[in-house]
mmCIF file as Biopython writes it, N, C-alpha, C and O atoms, coordinates in Angstrom:
data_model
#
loop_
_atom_site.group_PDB
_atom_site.id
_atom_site.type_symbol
_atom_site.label_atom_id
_atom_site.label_alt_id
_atom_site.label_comp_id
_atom_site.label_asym_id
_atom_site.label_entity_id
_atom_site.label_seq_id
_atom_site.pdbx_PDB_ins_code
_atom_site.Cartn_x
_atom_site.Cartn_y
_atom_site.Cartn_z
_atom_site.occupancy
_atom_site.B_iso_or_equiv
_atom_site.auth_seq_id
_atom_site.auth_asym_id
_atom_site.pdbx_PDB_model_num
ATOM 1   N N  . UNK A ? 1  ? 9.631   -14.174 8.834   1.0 0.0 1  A 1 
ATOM 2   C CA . UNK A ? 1  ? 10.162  -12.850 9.103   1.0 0.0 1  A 1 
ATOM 3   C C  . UNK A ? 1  ? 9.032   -11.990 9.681   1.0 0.0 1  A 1 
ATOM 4   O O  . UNK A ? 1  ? 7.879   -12.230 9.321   1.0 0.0 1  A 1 
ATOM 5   N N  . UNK A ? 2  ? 9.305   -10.923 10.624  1.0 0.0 2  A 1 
ATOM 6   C CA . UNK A ? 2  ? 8.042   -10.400 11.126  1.0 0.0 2  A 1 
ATOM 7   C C  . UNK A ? 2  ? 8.114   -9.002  10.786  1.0 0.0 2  A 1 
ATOM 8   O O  . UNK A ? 2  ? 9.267   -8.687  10.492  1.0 0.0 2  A 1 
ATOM 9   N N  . UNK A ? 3  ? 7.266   -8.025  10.719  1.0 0.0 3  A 1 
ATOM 10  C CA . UNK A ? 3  ? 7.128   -7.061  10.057  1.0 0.0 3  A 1 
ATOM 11  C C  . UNK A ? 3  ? 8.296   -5.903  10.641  1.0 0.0 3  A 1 
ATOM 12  O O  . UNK A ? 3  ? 8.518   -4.925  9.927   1.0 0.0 3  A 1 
ATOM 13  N N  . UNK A ? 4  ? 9.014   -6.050  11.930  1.0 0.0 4  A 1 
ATOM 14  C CA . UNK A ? 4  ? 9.836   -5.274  11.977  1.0 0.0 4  A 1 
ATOM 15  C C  . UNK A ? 4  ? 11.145  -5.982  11.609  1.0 0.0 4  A 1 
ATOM 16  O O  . UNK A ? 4  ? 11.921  -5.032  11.700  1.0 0.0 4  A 1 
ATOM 17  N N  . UNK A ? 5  ? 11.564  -6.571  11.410  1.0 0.0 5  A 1 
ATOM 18  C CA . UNK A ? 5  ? 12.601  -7.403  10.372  1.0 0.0 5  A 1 
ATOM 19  C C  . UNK A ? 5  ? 12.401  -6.640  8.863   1.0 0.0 5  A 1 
ATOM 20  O O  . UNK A ? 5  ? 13.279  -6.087  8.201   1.0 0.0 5  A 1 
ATOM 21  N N  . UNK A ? 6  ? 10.914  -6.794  8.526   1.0 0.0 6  A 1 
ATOM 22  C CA . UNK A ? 6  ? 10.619  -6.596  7.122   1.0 0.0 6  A 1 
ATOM 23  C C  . UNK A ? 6  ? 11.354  -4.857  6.886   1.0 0.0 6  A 1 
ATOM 24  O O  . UNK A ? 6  ? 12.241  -4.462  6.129   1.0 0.0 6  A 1 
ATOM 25  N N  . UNK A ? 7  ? 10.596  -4.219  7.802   1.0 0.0 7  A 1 
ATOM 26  C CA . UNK A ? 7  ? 10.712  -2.843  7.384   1.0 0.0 7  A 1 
ATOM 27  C C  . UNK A ? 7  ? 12.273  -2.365  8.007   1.0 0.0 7  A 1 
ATOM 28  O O  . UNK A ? 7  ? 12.675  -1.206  7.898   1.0 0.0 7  A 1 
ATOM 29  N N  . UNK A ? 8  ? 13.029  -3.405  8.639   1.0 0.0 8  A 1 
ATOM 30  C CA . UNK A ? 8  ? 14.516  -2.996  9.155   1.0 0.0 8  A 1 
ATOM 31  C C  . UNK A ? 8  ? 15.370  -3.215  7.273   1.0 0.0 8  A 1 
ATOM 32  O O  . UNK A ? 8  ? 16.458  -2.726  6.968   1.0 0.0 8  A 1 
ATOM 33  N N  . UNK A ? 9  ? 14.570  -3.967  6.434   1.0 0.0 9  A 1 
ATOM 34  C CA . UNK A ? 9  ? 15.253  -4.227  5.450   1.0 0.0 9  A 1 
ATOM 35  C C  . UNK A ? 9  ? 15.578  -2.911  4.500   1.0 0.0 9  A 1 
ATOM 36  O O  . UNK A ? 9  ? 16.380  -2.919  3.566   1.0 0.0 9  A 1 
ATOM 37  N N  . UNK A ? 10 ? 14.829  -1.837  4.910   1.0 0.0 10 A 1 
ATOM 38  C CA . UNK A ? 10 ? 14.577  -0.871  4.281   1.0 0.0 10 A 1 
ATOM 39  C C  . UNK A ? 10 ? 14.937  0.412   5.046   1.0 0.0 10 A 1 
ATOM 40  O O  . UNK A ? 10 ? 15.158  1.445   4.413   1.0 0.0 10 A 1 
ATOM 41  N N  . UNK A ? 11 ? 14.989  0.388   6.074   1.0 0.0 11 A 1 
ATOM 42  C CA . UNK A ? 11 ? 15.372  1.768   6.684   1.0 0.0 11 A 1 
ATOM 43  C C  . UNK A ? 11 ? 15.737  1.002   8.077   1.0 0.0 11 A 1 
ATOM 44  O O  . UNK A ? 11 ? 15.258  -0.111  8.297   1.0 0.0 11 A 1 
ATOM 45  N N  . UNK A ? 12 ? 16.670  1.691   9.078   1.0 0.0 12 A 1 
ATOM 46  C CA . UNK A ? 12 ? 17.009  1.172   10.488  1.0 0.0 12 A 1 
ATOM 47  C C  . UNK A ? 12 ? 16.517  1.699   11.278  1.0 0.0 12 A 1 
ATOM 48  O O  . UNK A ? 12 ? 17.008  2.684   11.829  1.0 0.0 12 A 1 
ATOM 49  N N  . UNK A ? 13 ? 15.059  1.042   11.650  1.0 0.0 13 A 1 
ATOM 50  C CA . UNK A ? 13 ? 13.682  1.706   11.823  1.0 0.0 13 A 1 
ATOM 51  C C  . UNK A ? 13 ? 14.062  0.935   13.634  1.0 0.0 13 A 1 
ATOM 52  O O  . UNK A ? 13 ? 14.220  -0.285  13.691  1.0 0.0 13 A 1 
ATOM 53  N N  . UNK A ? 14 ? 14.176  1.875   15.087  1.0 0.0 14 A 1 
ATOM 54  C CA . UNK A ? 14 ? 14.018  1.285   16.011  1.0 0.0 14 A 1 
ATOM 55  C C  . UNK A ? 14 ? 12.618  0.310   16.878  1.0 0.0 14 A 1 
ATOM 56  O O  . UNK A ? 14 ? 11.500  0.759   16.626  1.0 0.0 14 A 1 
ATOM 57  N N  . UNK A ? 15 ? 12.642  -0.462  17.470  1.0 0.0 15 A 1 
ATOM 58  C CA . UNK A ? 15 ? 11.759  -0.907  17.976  1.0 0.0 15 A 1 
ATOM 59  C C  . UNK A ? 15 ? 10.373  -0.302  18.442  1.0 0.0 15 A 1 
ATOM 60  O O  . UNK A ? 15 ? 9.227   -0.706  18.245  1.0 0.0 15 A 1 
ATOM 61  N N  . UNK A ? 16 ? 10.916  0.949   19.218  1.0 0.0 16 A 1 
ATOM 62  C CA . UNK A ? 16 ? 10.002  1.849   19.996  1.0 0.0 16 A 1 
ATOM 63  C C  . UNK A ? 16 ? 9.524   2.961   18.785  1.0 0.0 16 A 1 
ATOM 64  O O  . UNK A ? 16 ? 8.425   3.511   18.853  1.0 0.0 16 A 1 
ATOM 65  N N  . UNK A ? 17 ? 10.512  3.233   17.634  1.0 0.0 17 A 1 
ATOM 66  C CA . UNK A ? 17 ? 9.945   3.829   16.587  1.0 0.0 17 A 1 
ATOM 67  C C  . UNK A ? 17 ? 8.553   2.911   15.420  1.0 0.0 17 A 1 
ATOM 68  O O  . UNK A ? 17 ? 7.537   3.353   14.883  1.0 0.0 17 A 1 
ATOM 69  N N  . UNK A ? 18 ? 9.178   1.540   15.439  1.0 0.0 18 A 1 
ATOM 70  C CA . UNK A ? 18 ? 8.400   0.473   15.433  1.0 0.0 18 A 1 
ATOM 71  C C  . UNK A ? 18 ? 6.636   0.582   16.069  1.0 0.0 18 A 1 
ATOM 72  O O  . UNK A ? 18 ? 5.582   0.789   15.468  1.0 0.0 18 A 1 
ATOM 73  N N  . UNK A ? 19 ? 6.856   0.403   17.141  1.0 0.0 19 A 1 
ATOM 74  C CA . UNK A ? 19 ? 5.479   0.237   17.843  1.0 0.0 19 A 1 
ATOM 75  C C  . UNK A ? 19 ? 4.702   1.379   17.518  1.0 0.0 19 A 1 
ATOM 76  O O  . UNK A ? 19 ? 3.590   1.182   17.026  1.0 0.0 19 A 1 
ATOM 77  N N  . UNK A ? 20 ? 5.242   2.967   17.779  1.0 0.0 20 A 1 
ATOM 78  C CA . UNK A ? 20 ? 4.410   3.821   17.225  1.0 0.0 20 A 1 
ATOM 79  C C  . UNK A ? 20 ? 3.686   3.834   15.820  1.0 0.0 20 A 1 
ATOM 80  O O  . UNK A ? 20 ? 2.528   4.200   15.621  1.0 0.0 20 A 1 
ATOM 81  N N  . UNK A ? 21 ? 4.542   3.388   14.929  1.0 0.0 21 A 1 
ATOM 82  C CA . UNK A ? 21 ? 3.984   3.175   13.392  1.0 0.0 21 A 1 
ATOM 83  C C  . UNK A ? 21 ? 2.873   2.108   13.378  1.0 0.0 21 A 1 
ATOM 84  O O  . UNK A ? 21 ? 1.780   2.270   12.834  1.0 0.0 21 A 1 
ATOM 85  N N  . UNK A ? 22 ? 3.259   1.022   14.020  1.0 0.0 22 A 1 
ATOM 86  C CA . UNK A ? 22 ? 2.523   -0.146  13.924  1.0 0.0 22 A 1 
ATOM 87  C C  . UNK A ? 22 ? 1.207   0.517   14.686  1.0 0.0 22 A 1 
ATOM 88  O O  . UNK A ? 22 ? 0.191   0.270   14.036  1.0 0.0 22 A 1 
ATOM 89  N N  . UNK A ? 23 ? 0.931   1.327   15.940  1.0 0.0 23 A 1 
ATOM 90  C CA . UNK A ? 23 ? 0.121   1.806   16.797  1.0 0.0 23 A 1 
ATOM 91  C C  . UNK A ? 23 ? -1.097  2.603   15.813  1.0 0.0 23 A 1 
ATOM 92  O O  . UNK A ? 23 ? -2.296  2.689   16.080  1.0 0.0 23 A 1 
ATOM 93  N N  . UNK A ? 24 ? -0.365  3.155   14.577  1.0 0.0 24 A 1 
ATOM 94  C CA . UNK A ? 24 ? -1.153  4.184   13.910  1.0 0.0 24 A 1 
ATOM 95  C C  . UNK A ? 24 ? -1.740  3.304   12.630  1.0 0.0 24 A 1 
ATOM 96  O O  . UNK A ? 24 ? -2.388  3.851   11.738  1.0 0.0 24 A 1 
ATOM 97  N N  . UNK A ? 25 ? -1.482  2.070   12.634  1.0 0.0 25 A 1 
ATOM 98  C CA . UNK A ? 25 ? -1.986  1.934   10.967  1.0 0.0 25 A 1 
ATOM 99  C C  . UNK A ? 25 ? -3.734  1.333   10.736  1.0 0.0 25 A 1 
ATOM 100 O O  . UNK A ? 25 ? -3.837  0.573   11.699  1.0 0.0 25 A 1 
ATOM 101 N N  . UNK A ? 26 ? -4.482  1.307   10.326  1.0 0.0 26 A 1 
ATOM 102 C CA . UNK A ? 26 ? -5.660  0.821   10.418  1.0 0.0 26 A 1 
ATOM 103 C C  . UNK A ? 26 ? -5.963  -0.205  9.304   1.0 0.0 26 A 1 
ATOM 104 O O  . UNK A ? 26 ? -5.696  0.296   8.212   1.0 0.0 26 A 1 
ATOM 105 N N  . UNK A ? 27 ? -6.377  -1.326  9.214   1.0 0.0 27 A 1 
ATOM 106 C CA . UNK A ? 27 ? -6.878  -2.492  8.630   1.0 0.0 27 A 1 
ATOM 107 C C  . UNK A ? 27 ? -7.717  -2.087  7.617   1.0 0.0 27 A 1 
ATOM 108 O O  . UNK A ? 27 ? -8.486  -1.288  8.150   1.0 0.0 27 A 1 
ATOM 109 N N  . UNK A ? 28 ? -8.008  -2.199  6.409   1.0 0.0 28 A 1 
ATOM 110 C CA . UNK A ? 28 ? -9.253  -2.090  5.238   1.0 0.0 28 A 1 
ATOM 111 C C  . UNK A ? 28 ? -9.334  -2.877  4.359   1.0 0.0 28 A 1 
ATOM 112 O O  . UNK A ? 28 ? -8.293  -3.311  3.865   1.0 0.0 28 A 1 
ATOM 113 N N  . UNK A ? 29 ? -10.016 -3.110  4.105   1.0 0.0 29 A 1 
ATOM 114 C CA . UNK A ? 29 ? -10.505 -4.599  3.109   1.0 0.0 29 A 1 
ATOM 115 C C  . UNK A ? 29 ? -11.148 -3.728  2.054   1.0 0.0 29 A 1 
ATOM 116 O O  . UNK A ? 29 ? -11.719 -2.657  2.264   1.0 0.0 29 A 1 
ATOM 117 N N  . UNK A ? 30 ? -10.950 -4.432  0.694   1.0 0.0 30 A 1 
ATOM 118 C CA . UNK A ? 30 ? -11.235 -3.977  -0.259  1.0 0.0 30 A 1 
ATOM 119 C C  . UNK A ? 30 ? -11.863 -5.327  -1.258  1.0 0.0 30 A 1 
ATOM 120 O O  . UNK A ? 30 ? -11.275 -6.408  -1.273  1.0 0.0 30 A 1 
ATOM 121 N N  . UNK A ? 31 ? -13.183 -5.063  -2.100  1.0 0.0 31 A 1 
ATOM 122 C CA . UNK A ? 31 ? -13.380 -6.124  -2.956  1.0 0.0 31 A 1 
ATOM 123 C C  . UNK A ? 31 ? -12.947 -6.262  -3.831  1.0 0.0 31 A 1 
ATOM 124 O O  . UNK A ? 31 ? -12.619 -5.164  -4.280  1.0 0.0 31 A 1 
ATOM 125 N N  . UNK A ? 32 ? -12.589 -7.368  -4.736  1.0 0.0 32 A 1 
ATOM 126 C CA . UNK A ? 32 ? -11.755 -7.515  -5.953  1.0 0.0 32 A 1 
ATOM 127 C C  . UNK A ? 32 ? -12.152 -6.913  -7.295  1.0 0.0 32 A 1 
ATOM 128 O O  . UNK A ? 32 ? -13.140 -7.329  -7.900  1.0 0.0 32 A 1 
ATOM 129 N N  . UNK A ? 33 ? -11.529 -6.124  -7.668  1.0 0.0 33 A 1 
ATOM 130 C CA . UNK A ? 33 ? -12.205 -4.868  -8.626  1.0 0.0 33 A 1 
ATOM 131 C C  . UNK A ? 33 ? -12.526 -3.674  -7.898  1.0 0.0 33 A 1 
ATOM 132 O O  . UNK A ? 33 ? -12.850 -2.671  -8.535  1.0 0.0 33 A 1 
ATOM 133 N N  . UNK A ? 34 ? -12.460 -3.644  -6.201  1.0 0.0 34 A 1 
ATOM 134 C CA . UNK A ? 34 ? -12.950 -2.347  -6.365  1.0 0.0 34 A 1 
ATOM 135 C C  . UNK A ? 34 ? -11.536 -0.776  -6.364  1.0 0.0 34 A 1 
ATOM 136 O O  . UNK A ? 34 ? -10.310 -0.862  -6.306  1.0 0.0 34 A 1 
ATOM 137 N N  . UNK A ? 35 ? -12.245 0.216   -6.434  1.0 0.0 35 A 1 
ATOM 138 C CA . UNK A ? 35 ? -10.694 1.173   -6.264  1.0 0.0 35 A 1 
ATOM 139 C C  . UNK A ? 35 ? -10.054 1.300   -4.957  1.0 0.0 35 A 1 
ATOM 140 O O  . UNK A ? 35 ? -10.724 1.144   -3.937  1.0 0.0 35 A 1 
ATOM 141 N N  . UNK A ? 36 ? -8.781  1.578   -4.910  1.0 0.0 36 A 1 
ATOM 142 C CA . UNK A ? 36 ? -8.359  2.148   -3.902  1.0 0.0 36 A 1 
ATOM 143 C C  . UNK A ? 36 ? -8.213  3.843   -3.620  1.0 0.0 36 A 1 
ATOM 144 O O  . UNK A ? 36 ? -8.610  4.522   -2.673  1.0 0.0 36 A 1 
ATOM 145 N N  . UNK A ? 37 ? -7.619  4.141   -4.615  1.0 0.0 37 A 1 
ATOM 146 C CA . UNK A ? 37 ? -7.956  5.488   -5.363  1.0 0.0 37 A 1 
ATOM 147 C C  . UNK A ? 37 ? -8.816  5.940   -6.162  1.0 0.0 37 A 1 
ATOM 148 O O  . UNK A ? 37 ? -8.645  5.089   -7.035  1.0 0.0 37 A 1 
ATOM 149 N N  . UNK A ? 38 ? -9.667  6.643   -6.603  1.0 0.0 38 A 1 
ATOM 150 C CA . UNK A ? 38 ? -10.577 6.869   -7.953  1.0 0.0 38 A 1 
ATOM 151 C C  . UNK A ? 38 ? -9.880  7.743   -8.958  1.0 0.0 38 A 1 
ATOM 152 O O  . UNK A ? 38 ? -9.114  8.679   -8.732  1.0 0.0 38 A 1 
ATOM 153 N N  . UNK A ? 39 ? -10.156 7.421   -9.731  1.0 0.0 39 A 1 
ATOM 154 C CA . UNK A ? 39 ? -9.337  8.335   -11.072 1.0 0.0 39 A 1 
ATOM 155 C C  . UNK A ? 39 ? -9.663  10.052  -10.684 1.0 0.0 39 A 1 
ATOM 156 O O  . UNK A ? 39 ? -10.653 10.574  -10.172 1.0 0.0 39 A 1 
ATOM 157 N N  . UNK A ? 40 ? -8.577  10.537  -11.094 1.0 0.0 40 A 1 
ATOM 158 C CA . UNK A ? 40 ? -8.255  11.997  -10.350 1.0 0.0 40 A 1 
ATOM 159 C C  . UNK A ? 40 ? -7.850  12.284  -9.387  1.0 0.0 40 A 1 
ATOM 160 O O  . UNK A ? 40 ? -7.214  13.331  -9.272  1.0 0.0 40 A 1 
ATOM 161 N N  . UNK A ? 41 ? -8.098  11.367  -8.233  1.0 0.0 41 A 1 
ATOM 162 C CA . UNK A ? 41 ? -7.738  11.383  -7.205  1.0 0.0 41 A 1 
ATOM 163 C C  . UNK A ? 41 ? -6.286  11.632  -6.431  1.0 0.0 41 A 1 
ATOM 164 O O  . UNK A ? 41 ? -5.411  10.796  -6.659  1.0 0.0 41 A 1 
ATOM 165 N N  . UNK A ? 42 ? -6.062  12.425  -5.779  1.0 0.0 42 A 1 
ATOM 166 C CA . UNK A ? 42 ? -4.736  12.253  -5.380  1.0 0.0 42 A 1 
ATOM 167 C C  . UNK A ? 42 ? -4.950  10.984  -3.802  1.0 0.0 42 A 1 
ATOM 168 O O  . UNK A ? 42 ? -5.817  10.989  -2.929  1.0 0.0 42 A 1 
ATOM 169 N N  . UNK A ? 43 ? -3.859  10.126  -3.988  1.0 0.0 43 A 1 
ATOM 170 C CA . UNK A ? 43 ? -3.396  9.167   -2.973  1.0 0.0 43 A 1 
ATOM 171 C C  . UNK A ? 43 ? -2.404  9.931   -2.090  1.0 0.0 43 A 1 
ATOM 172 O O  . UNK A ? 43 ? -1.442  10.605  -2.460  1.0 0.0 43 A 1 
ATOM 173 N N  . UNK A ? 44 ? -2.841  9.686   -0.831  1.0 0.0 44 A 1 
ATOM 174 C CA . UNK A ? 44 ? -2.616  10.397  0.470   1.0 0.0 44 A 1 
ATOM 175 C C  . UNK A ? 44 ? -2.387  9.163   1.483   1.0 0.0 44 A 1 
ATOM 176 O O  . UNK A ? 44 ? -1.818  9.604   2.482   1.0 0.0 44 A 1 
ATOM 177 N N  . UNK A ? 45 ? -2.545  8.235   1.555   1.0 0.0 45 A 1 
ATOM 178 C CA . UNK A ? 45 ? -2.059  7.341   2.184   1.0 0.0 45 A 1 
ATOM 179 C C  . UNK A ? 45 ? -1.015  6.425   1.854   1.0 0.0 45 A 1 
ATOM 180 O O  . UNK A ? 45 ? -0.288  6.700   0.899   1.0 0.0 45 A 1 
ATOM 181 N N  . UNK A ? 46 ? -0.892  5.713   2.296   1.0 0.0 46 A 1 
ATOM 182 C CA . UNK A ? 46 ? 0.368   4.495   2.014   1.0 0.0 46 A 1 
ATOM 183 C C  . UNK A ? 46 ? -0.511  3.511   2.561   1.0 0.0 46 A 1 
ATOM 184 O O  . UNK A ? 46 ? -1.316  3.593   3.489   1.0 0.0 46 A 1 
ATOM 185 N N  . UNK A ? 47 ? -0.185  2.513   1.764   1.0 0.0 47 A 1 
ATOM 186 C CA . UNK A ? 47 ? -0.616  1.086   1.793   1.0 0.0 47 A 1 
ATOM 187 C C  . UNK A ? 47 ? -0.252  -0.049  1.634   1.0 0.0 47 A 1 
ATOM 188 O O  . UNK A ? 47 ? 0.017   -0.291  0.457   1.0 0.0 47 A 1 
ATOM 189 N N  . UNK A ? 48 ? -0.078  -1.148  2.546   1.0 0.0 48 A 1 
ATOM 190 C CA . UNK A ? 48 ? 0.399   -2.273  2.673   1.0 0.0 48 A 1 
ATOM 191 C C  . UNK A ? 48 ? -0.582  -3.716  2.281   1.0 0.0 48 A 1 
ATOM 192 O O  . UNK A ? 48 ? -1.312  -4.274  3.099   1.0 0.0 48 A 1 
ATOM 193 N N  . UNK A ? 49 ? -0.422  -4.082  1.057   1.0 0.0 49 A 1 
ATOM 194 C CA . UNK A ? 49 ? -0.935  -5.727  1.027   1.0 0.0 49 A 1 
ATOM 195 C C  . UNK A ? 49 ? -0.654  -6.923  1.776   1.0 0.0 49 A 1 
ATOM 196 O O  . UNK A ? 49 ? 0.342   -7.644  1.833   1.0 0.0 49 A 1 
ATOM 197 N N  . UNK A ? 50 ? -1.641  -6.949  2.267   1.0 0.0 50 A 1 
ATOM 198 C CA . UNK A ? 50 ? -1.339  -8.265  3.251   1.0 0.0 50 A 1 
ATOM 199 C C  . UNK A ? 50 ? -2.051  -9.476  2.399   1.0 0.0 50 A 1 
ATOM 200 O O  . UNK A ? 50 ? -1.576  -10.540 2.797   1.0 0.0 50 A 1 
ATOM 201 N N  . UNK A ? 51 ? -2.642  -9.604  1.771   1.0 0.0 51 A 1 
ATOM 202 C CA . UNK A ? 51 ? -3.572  -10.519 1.256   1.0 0.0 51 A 1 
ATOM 203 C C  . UNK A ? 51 ? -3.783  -9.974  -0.189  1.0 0.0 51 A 1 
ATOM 204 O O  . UNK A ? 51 ? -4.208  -8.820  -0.214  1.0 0.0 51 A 1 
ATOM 205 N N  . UNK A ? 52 ? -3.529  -10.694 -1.654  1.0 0.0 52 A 1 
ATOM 206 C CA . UNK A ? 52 ? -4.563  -10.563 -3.025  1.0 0.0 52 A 1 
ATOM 207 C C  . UNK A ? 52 ? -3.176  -9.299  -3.096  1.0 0.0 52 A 1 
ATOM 208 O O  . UNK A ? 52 ? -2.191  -9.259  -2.359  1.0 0.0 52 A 1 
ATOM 209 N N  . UNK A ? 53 ? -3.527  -8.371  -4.222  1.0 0.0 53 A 1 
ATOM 210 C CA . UNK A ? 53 ? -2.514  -7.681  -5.213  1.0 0.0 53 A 1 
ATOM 211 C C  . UNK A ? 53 ? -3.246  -6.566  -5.304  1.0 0.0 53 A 1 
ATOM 212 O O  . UNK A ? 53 ? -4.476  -6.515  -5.322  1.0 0.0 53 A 1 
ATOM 213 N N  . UNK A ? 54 ? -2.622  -5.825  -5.353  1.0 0.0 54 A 1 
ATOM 214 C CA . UNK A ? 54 ? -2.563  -4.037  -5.835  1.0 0.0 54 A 1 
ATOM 215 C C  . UNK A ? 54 ? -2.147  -4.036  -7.272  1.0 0.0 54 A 1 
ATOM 216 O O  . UNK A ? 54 ? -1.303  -4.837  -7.671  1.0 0.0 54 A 1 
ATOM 217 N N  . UNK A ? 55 ? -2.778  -3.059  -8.152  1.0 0.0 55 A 1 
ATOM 218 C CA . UNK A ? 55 ? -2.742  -3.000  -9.564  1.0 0.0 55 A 1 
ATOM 219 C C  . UNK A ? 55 ? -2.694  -1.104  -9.774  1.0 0.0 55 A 1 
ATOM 220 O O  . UNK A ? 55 ? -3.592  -0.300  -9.523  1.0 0.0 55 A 1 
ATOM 221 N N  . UNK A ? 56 ? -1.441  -0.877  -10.259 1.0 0.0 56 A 1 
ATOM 222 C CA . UNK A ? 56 ? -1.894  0.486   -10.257 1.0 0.0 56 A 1 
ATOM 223 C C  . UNK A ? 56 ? -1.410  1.002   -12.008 1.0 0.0 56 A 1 
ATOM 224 O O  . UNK A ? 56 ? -0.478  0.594   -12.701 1.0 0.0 56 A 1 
ATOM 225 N N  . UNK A ? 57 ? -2.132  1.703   -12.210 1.0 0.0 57 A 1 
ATOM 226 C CA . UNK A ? 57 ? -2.334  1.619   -13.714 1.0 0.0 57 A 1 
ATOM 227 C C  . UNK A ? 57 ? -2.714  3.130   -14.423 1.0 0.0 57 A 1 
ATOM 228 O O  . UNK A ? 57 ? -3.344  3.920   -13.721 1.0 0.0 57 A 1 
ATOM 229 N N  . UNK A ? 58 ? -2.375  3.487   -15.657 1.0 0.0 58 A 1 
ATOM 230 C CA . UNK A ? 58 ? -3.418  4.222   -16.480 1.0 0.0 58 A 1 
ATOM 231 C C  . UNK A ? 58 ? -3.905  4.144   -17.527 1.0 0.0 58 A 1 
ATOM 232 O O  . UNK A ? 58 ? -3.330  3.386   -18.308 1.0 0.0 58 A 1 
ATOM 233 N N  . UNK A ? 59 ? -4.812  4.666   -17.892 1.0 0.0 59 A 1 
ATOM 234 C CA . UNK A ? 59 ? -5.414  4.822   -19.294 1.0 0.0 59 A 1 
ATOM 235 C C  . UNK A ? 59 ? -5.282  5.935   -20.456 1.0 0.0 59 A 1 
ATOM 236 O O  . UNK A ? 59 ? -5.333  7.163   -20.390 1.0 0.0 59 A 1 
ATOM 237 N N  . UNK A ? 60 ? -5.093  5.054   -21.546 1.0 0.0 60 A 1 
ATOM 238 C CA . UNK A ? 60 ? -5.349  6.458   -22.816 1.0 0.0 60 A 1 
ATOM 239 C C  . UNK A ? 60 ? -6.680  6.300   -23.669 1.0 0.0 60 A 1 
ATOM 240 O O  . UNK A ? 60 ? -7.653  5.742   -23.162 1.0 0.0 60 A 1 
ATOM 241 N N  . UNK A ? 61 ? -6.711  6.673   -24.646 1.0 0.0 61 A 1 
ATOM 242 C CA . UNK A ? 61 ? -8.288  6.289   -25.657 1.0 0.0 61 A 1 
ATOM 243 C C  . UNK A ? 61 ? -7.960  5.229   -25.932 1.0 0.0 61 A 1 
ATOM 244 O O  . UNK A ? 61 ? -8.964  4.738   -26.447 1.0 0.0 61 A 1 
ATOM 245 N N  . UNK A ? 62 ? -6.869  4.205   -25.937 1.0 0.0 62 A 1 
ATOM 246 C CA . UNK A ? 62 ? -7.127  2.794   -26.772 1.0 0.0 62 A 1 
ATOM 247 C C  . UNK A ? 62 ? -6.780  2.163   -25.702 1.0 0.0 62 A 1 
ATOM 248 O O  . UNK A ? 62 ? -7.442  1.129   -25.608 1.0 0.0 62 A 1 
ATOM 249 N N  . UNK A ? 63 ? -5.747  2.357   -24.494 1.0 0.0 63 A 1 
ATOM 250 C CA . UNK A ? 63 ? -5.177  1.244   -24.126 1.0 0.0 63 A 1 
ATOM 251 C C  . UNK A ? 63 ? -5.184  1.186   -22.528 1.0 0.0 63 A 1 
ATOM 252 O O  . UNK A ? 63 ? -5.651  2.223   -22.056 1.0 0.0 63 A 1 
ATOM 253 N N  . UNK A ? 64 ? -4.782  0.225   -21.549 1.0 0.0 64 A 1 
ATOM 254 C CA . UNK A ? 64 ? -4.321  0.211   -20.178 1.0 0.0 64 A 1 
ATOM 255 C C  . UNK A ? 64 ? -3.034  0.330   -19.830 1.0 0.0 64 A 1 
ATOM 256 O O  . UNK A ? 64 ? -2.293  -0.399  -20.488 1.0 0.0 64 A 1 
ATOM 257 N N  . UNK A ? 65 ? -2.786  0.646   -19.447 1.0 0.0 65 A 1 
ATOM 258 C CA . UNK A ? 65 ? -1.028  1.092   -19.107 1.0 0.0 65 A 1 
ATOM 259 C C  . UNK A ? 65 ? -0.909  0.531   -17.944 1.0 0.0 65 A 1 
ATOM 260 O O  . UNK A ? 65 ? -1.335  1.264   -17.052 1.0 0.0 65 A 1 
ATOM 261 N N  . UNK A ? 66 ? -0.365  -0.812  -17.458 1.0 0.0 66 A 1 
ATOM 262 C CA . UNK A ? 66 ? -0.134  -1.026  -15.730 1.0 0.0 66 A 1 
ATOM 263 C C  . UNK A ? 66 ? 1.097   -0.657  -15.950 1.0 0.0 66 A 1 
ATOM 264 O O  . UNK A ? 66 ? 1.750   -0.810  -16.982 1.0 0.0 66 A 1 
ATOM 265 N N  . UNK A ? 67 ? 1.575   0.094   -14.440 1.0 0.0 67 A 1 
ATOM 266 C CA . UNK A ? 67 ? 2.230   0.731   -13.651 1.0 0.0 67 A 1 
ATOM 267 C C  . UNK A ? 67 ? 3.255   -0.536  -12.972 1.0 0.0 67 A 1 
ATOM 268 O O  . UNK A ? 67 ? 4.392   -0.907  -13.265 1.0 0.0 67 A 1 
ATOM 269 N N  . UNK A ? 68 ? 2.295   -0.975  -11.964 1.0 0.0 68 A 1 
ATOM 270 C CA . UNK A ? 68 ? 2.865   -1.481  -11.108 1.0 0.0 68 A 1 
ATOM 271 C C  . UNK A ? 68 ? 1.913   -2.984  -10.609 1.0 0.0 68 A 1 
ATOM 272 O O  . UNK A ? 68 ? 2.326   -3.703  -9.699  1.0 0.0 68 A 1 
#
């Protein structure tokens, strides 16, 4: 399946609306453990895994809470 298939699964996103999105997105690599966000932080982007897993999570005094 190719990524405008993928994202037609979700909204009826046109071709030429397609290319512009695809035109704007930029590539980032991240090491395993490191953040994407830092705690406090507000997330302002959107982000797509292409490779390895996203972990999004919080904390209290005793415990980890994953999210997602």
């Amino acid at each position: 399946m190719n990524q405008l298939s993928y994202f037609r699964l979700f909204h009826n996103l046109s071709e030429a609306d397609y290319k512009l999105f695809d035109s704007l997105l930029i590539a980032k690599s991240y090491k395993k453990g490191e953040f994407i966000t830092q705690p406090g932080q507000i997330q302002k982007e959107l982000f797509f895994c292409v490779d390895g897993v996203q972990m999004s999570y919080f904390e209290t005094d005793d415990k980890v809470h994953v999210i997602a």
